[in-house]
Backbone of each chain as ProteinMPNN parsed JSONL, in Angstrom:
{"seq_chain_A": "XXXXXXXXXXXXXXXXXXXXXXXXXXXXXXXXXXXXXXXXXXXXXXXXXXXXXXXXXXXXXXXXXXXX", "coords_chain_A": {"N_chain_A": [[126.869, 83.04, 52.51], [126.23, 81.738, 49.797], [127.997, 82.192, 46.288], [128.359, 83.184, 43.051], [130.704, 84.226, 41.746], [133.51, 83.237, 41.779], [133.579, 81.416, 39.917], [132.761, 82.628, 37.666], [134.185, 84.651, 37.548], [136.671, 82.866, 36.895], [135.834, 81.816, 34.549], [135.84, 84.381, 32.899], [138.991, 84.613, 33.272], [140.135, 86.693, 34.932], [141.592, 88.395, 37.093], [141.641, 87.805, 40.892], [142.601, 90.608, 41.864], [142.263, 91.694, 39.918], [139.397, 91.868, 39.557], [138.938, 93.106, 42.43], [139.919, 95.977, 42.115], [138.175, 96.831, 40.03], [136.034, 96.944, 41.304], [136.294, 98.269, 43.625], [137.106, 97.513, 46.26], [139.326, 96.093, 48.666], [141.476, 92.891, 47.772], [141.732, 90.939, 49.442], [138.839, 91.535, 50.637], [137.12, 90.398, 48.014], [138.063, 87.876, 48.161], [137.449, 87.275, 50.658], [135.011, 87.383, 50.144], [134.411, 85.112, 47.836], [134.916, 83.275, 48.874], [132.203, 82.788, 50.837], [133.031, 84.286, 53.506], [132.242, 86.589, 53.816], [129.435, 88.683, 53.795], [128.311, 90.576, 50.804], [127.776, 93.764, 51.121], [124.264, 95.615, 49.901], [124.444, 97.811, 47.851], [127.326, 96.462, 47.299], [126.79, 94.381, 46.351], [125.447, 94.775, 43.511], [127.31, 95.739, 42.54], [129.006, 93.818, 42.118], [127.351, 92.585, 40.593], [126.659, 93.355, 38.461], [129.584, 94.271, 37.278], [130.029, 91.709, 36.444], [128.209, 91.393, 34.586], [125.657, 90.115, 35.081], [123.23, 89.784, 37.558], [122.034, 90.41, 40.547], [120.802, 88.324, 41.784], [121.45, 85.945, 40.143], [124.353, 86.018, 40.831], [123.977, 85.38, 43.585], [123.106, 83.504, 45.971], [120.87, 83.433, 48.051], [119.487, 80.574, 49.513], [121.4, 79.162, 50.094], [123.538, 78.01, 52.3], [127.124, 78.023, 52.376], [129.204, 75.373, 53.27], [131.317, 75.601, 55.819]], "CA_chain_A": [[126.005, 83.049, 51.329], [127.103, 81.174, 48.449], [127.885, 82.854, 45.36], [128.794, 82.308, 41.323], [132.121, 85.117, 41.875], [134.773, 82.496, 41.039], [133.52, 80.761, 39.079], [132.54, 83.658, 36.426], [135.988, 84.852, 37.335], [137.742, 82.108, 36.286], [135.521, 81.498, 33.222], [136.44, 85.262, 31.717], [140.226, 84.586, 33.38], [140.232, 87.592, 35.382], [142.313, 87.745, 38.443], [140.829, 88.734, 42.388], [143.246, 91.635, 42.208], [141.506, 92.641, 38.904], [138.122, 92.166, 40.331], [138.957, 94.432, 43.331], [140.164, 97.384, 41.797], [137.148, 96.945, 39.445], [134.731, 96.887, 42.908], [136.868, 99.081, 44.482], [137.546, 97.023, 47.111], [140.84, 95.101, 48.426], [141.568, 91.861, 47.231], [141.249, 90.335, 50.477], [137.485, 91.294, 50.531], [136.978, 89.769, 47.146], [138.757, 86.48, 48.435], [136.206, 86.732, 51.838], [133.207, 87.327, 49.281], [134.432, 84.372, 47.284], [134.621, 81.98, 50.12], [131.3, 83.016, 51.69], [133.113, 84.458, 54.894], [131.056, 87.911, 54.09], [128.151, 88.833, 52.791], [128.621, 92.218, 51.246], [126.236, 94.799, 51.348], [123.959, 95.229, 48.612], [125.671, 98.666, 46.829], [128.387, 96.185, 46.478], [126.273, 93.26, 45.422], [125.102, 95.253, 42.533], [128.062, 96.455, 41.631], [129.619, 92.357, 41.404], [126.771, 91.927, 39.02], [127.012, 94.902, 37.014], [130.747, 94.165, 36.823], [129.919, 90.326, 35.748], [127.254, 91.573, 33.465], [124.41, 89.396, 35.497], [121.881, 89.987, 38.183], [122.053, 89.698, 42.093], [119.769, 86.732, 41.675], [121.95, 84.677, 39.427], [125.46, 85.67, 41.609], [124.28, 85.498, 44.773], [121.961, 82.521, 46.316], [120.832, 83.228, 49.922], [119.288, 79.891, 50.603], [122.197, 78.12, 50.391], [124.808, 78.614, 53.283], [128.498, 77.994, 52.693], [129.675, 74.889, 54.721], [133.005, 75.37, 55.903]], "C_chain_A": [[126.783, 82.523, 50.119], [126.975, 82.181, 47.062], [128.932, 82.32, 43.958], [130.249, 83.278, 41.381], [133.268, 84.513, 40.816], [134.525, 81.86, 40.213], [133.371, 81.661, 37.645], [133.683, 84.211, 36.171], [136.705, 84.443, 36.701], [137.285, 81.936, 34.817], [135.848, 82.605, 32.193], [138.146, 84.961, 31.902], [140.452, 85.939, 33.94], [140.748, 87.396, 37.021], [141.293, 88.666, 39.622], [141.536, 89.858, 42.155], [142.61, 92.784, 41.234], [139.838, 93.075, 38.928], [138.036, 93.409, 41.474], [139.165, 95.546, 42.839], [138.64, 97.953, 40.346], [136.205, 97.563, 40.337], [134.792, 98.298, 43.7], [137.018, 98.68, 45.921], [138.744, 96.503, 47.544], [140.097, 93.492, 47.73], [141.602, 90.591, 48.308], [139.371, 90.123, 50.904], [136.686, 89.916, 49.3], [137.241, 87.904, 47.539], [137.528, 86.151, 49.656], [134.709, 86.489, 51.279], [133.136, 85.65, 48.84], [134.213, 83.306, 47.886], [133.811, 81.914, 51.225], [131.638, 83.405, 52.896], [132.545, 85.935, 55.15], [130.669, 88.099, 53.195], [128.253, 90.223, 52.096], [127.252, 92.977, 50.975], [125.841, 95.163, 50.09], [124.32, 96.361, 47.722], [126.679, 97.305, 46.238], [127.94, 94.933, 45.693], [126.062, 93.221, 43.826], [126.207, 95.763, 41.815], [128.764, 94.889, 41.061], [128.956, 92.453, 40.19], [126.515, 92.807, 38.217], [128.244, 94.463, 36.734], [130.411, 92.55, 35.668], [128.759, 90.441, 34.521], [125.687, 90.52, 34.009], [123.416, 90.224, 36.707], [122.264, 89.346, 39.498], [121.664, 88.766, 42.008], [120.404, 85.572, 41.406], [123.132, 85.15, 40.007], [125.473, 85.212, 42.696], [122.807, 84.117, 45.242], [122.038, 82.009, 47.645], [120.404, 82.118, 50.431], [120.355, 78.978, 50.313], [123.629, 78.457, 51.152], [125.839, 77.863, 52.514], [128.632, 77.003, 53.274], [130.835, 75.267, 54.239], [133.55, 73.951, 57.075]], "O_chain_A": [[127.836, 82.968, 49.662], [125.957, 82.84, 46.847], [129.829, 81.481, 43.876], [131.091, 82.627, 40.761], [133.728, 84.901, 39.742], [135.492, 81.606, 39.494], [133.917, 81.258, 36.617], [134.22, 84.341, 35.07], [137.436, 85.085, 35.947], [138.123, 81.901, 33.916], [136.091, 82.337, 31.016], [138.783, 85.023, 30.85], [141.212, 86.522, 33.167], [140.409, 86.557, 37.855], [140.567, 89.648, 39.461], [140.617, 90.662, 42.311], [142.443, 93.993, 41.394], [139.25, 94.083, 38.534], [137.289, 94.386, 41.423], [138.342, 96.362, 43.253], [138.336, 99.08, 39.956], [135.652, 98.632, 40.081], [133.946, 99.063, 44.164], [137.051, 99.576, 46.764], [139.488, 96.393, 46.57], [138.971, 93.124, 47.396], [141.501, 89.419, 47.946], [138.783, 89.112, 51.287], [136.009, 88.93, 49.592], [136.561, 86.965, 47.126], [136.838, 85.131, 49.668], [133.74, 85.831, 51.657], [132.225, 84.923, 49.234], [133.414, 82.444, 47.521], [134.113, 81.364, 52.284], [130.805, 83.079, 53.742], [132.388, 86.437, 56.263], [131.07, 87.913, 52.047], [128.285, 91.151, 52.905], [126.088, 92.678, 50.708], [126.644, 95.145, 49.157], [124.578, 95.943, 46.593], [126.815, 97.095, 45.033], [128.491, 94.502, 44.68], [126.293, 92.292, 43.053], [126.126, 96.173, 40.657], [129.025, 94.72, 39.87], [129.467, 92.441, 39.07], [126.041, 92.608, 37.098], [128.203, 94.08, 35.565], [130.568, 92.465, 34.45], [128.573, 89.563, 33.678], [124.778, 90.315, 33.204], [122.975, 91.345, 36.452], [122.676, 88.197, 39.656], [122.55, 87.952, 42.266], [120.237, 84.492, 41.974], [123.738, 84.168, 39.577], [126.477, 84.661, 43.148], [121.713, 84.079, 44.68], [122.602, 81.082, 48.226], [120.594, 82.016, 51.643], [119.999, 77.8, 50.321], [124.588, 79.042, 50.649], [125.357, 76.912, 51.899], [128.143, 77.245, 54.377], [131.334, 75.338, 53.116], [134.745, 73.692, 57.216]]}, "seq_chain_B": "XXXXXXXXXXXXXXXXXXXXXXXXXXXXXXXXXXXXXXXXXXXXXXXXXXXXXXXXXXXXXXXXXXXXXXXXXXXXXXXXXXXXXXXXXXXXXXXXXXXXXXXXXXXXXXXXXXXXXXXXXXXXXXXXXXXXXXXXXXXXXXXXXXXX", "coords_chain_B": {"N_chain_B": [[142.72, 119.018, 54.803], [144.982, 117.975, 54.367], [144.838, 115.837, 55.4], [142.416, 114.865, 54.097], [143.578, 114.112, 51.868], [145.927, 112.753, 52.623], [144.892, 110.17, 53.641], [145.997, 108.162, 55.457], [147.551, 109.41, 56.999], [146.356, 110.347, 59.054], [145.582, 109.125, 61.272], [147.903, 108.39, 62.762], [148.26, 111.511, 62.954], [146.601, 112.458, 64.201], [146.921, 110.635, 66.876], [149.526, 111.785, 67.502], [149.031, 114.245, 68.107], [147.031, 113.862, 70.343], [149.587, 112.813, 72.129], [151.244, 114.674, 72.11], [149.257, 116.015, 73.506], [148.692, 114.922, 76.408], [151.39, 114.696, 77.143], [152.45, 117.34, 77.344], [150.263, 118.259, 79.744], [151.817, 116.176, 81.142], [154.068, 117.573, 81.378], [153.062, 120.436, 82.895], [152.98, 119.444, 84.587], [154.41, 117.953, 85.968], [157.111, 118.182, 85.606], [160.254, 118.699, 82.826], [161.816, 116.516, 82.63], [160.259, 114.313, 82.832], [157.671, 114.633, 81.01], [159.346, 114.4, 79.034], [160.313, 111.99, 77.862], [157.609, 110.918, 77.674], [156.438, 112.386, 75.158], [158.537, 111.445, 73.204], [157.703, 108.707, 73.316], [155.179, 109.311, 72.061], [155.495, 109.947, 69.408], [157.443, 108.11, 68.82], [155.299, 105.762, 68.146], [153.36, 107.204, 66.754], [154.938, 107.3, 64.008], [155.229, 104.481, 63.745], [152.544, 103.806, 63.268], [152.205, 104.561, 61.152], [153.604, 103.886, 59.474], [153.028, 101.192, 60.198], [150.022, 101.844, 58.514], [150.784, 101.784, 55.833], [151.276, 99.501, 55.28], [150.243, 95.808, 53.403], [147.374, 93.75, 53.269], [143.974, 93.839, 55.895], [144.534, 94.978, 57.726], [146.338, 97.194, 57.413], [145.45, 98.695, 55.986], [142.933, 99.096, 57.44], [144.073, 100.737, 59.481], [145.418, 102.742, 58.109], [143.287, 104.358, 56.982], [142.115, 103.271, 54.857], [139.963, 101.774, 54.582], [137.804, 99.206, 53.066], [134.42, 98.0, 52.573], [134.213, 96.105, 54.211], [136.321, 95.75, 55.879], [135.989, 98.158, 57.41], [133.712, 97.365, 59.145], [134.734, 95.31, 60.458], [136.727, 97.081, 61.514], [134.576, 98.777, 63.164], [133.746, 96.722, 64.609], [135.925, 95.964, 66.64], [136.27, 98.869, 67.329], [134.043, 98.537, 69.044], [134.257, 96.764, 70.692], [136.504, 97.447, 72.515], [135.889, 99.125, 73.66], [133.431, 98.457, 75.025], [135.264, 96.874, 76.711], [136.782, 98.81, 78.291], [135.013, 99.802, 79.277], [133.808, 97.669, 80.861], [136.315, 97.592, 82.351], [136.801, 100.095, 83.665], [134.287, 100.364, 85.531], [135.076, 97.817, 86.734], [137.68, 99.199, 88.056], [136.101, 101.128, 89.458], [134.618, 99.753, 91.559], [136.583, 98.687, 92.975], [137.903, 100.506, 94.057], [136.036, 101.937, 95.149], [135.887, 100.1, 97.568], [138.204, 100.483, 98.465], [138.022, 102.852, 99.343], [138.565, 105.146, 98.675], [138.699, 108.115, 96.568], [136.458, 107.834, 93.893], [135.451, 109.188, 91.367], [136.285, 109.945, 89.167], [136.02, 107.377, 88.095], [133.6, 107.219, 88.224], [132.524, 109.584, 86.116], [133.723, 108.799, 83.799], [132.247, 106.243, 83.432], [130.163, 107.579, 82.966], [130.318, 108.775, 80.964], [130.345, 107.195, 79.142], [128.35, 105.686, 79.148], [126.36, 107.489, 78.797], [127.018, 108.592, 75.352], [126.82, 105.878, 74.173], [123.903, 106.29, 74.456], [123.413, 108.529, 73.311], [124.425, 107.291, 70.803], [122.233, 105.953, 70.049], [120.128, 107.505, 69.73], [121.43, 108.999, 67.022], [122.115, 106.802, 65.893], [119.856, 105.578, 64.784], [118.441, 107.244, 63.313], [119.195, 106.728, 61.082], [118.022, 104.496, 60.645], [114.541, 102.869, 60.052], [112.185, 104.311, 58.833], [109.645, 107.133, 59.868], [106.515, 106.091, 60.973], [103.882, 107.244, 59.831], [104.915, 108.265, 57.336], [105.385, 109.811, 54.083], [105.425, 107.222, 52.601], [104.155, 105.883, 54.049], [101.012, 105.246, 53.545], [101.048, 103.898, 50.822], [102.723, 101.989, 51.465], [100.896, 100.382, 53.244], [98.44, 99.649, 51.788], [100.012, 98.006, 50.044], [100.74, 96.047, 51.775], [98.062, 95.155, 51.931], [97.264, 94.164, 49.581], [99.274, 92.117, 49.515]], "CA_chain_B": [[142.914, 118.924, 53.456], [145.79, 117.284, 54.155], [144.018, 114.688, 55.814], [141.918, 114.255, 52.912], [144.072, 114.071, 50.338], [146.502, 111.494, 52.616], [144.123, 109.427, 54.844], [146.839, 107.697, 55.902], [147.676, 110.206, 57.98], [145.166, 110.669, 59.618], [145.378, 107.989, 62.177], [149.35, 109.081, 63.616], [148.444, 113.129, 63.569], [145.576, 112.007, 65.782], [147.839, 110.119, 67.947], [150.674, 112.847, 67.825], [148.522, 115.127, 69.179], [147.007, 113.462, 71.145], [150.364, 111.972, 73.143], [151.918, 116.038, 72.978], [148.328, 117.194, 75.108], [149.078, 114.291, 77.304], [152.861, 115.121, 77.261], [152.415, 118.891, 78.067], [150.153, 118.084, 80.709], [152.783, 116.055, 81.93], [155.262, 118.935, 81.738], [152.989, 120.877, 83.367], [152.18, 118.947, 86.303], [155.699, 116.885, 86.894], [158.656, 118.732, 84.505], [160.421, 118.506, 81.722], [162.183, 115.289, 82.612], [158.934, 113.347, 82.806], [157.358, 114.899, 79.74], [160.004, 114.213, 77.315], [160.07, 110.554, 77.749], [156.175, 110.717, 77.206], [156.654, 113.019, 73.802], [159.325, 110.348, 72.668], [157.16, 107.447, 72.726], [154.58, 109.119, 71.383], [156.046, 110.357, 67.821], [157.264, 106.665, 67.883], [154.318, 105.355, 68.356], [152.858, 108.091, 65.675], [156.036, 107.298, 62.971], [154.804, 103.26, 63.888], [151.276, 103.52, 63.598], [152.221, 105.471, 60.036], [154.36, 102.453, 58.6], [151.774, 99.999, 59.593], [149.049, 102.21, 57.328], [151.347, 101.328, 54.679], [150.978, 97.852, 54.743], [149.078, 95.848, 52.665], [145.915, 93.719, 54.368], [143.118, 94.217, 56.382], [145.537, 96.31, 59.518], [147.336, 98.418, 56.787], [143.888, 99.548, 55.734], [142.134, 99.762, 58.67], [144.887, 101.663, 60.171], [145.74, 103.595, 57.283], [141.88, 104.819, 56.441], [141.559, 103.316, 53.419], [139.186, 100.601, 54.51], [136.507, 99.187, 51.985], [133.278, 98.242, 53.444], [134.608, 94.619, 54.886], [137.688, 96.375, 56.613], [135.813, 99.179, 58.529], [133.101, 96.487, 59.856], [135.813, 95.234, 60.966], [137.003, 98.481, 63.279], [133.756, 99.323, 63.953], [133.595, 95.867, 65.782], [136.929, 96.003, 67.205], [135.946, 100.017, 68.315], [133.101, 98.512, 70.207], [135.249, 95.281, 71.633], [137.292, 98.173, 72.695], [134.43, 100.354, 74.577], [132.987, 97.135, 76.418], [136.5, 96.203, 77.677], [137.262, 100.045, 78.528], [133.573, 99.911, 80.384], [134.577, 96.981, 82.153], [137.527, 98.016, 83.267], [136.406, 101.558, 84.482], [133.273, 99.317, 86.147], [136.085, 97.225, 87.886], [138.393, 99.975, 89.669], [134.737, 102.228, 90.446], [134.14, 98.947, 92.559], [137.806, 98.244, 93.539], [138.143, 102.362, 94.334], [134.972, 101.992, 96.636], [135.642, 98.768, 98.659], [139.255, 100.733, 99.24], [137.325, 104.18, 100.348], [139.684, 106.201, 97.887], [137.851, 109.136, 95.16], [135.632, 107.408, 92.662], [134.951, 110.385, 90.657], [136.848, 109.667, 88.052], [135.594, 106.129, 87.505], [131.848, 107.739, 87.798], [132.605, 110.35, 84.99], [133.993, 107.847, 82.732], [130.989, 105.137, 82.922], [128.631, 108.408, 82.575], [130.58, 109.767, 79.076], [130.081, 106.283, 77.917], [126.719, 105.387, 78.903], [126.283, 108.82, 77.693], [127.658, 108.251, 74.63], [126.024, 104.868, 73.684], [122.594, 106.492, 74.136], [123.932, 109.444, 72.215], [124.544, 106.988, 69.89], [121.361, 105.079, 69.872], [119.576, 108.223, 69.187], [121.593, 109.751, 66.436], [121.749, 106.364, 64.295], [118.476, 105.334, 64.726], [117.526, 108.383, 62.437], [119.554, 105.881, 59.234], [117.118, 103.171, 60.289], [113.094, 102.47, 59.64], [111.256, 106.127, 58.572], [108.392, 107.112, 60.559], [105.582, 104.924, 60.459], [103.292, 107.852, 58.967], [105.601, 109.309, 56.562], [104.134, 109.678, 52.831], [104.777, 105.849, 51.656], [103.446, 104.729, 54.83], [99.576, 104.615, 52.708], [101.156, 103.154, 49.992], [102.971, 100.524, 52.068], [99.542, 100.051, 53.758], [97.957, 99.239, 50.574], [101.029, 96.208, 49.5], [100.177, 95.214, 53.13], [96.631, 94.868, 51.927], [97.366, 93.088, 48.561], [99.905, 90.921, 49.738]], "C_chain_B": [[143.858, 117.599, 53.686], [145.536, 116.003, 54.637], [143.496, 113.89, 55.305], [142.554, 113.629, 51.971], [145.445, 112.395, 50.874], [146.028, 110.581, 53.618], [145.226, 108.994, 55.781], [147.627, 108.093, 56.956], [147.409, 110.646, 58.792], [145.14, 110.318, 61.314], [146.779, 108.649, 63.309], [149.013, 110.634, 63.404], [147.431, 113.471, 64.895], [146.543, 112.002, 67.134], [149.158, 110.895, 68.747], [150.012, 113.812, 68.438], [147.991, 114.891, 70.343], [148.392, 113.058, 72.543], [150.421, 113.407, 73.492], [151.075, 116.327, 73.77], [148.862, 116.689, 75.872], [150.695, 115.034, 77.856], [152.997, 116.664, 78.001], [151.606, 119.089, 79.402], [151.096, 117.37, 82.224], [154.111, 117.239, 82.176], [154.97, 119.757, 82.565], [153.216, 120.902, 85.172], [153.306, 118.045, 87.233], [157.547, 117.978, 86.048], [159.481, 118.336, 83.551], [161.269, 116.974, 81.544], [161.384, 114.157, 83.028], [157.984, 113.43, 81.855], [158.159, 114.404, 78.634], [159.994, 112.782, 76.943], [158.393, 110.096, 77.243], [155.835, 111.33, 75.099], [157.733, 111.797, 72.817], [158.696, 109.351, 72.184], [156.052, 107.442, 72.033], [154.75, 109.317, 69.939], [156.77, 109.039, 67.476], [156.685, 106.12, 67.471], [153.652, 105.969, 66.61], [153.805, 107.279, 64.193], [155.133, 105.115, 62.847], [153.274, 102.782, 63.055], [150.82, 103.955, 61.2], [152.865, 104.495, 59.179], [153.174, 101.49, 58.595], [150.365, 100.571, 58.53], [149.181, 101.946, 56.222], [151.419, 100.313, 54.437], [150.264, 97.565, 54.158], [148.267, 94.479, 53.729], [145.465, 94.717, 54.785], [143.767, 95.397, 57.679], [145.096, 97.364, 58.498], [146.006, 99.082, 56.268], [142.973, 99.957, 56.539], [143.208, 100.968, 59.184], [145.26, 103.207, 59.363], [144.175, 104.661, 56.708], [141.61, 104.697, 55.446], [140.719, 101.569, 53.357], [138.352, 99.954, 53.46], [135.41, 98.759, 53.449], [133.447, 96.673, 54.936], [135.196, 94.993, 56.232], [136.888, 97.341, 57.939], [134.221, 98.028, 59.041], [133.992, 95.908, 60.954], [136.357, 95.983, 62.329], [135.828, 98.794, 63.244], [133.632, 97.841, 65.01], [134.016, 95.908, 66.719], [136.873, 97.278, 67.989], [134.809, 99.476, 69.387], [132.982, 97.178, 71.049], [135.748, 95.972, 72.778], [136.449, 99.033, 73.739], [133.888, 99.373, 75.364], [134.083, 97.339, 77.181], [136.819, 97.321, 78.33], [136.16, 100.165, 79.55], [133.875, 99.161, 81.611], [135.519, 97.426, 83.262], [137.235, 99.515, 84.361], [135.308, 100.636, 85.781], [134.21, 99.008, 87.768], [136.897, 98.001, 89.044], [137.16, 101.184, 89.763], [134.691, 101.08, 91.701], [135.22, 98.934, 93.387], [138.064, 99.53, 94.577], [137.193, 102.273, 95.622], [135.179, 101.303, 97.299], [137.282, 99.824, 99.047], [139.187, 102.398, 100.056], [137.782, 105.555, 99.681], [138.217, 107.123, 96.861], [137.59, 108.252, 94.057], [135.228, 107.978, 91.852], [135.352, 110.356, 89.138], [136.235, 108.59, 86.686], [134.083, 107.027, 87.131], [131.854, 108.715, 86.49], [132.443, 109.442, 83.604], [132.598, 106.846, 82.439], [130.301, 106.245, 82.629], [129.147, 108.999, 81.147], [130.053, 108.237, 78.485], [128.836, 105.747, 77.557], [126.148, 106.771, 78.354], [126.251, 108.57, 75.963], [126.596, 107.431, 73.798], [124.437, 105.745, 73.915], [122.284, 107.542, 73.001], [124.105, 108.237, 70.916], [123.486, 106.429, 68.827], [120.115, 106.234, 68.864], [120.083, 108.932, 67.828], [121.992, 108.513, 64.956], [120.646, 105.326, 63.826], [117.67, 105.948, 63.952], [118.459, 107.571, 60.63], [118.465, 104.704, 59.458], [115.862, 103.286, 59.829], [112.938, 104.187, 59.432], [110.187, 106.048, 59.463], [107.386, 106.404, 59.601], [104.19, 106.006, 59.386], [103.998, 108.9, 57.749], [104.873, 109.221, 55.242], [103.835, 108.49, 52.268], [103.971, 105.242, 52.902], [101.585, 103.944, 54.271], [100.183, 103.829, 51.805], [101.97, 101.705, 50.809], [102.104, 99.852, 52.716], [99.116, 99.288, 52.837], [99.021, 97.788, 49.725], [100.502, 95.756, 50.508], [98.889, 93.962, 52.485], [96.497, 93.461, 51.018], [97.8, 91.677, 48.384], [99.531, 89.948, 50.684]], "O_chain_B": [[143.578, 116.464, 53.3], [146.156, 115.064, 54.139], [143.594, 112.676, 55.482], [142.108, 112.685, 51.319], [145.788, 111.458, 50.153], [146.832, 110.218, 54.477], [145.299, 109.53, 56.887], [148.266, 107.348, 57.7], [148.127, 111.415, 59.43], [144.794, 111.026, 62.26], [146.599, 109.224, 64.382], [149.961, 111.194, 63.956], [147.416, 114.188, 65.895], [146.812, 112.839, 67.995], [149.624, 110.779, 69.881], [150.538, 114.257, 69.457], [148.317, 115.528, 71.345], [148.088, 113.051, 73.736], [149.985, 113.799, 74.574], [151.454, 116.86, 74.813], [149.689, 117.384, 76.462], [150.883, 115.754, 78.837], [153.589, 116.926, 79.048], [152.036, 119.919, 80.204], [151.157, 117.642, 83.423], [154.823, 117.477, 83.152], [155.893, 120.206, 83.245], [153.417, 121.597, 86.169], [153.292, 117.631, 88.392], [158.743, 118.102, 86.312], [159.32, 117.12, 83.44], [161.326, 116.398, 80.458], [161.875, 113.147, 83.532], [157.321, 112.407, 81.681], [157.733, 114.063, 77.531], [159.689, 112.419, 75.807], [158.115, 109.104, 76.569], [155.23, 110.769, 74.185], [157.377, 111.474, 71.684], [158.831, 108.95, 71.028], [155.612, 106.449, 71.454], [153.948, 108.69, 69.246], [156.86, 108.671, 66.305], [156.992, 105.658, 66.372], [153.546, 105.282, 65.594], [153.096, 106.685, 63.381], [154.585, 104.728, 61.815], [153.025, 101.739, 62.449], [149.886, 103.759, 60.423], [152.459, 104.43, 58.019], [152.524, 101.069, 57.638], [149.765, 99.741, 57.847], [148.239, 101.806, 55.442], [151.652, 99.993, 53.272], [149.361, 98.364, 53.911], [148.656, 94.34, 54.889], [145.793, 95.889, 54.604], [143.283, 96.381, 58.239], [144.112, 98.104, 58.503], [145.92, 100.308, 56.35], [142.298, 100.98, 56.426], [142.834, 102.14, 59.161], [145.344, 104.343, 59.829], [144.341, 105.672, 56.025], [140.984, 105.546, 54.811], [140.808, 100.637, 52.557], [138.344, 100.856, 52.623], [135.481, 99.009, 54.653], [132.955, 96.473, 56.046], [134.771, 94.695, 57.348], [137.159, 97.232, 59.135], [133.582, 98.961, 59.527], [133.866, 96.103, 62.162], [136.409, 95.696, 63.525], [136.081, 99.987, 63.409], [133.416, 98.033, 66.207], [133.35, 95.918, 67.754], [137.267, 97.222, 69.154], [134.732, 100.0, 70.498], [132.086, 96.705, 71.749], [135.618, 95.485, 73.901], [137.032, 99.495, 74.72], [133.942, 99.581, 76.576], [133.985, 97.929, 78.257], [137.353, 96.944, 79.373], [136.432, 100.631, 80.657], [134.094, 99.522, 82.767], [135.478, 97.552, 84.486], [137.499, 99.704, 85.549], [135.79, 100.369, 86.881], [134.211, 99.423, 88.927], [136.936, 97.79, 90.257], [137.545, 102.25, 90.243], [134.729, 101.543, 92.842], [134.99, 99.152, 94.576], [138.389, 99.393, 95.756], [137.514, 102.483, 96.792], [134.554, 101.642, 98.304], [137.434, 99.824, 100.268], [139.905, 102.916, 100.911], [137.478, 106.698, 100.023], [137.086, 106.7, 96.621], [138.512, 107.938, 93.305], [134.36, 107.341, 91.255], [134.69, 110.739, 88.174], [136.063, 108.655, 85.469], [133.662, 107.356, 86.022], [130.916, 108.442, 85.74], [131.559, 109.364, 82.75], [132.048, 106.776, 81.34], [129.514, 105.938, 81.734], [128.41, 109.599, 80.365], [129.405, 108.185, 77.44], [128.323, 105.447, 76.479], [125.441, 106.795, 77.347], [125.139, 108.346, 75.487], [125.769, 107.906, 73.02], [123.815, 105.486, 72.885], [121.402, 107.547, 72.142], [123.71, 108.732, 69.86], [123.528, 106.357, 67.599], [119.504, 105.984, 67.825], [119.166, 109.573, 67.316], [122.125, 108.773, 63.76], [120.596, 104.556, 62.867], [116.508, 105.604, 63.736], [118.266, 107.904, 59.46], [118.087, 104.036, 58.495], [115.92, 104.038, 58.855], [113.648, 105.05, 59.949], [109.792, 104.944, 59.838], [107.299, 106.19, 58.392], [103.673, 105.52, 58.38], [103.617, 110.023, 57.418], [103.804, 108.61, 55.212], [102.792, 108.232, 51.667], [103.244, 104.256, 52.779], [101.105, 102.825, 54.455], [99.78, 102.679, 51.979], [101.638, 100.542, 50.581], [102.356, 98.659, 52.885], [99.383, 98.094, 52.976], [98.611, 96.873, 49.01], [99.63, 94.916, 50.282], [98.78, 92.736, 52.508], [96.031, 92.352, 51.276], [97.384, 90.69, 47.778], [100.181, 88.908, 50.79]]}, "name": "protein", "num_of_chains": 2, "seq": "XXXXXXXXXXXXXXXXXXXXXXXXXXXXXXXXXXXXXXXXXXXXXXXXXXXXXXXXXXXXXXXXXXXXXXXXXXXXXXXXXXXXXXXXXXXXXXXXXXXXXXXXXXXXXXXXXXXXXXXXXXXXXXXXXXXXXXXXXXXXXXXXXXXXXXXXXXXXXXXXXXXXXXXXXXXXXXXXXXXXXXXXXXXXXXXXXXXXXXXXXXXXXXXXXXXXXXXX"}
């Protein structure tokens, strides 16, 4: 699932390590979120966009897969 | 408590107890110079299993119990990679056991805790999935039905 993560990341300058402990996740998750290799479940969806100050809708955009 | 308070621990006091039943069964059933070698490797094993919790990745967290939600997907896969291949294998010497005429009893136990088990399982998390179909929103989900 593609998602806006890094890019909002990088635009406040906030590191993955500072995102995770925000999430409460590792920093390995954060890195699998970022690079579409998992989807996370929607508790944690809501909590990205509560953290980013936006809206599942505008982080997360299911019709567009990931290529890798 | 102490469990709680150091997950991490969790995983090797398991395992330590686990090896000593094993181990004392072996003491019982062969003597103390066939037990101790079993008690040895398991408090390594335990002391091992207790370093890798401390790592950092996806292991040192799975192992350690401080998964997030990624991590324990993760071992729940790997627990039920782990339960096929364990099925299999039991499967394999029930068949191997019978074509050689030897006690199969063992093998038969084992496939029946697990098919056991898995149905035990089917039933007890089947009650986190769908609600009954007449429960109180079922009218009101009737009624979106209708609209939509």
């Amino acid at each position: 699932m593609r998602n806006r993560i890094r890019e909002q990341r990088t635009a406040r300058g906030i590191s993955q390590r500072e995102v995770a402990a925000a999430l409460g996740v590792s920093r390995q998750t954060v890195i699998a979120i970022e690079n579409g290799r998992y989807s996370p479940s929607l508790p944690l969806a809501f909590r990205i966009a509560q953290f980013f100050g936006s809206t599942v809708d505008e982080m997360f955009d299911a019709s567009e897969e990931v290529r890798t | 408590m102490i469990m709680t308070r150091h997950p991490r621990l969790r995983a090797p006091a398991v395992m330590a107890i686990g090896g000593s039943v094993i181990a004392a069964a072996v003491l019982i059933g062969q003597g103390w110079a066939a037990a101790v070698p079993v008690e040895v490797v398991t408090i390594a094993a335990a002391i091992g299993y207790y370093l890798l919790g401390g790592r950092g990745g996806d292991l040192g967290a799975i192992i350690g119990h401080q998964a997030d939600e990624r991590q324990e997907s993760i071992r729940v896969r790997a627990r039920a990679l782990a339960a096929q291949v364990a099925g299999l294998a039991a499967l394999a010497g029930y068949v191997i056991e019978l074509a050689r005429g030897s006690a199969v009893w063992p093998f038969e136990l084992f496939v029946a805790v697990l098919a056991g088990s898995f149905l035990a399982g089917l039933v007890i998390y089947r009650a986190g999935g769908a609600g009954p179909a007449n429960g109180p929103d079922s009218e009101h989900e009737e009624r979106s039905h209708v609209v939509s």
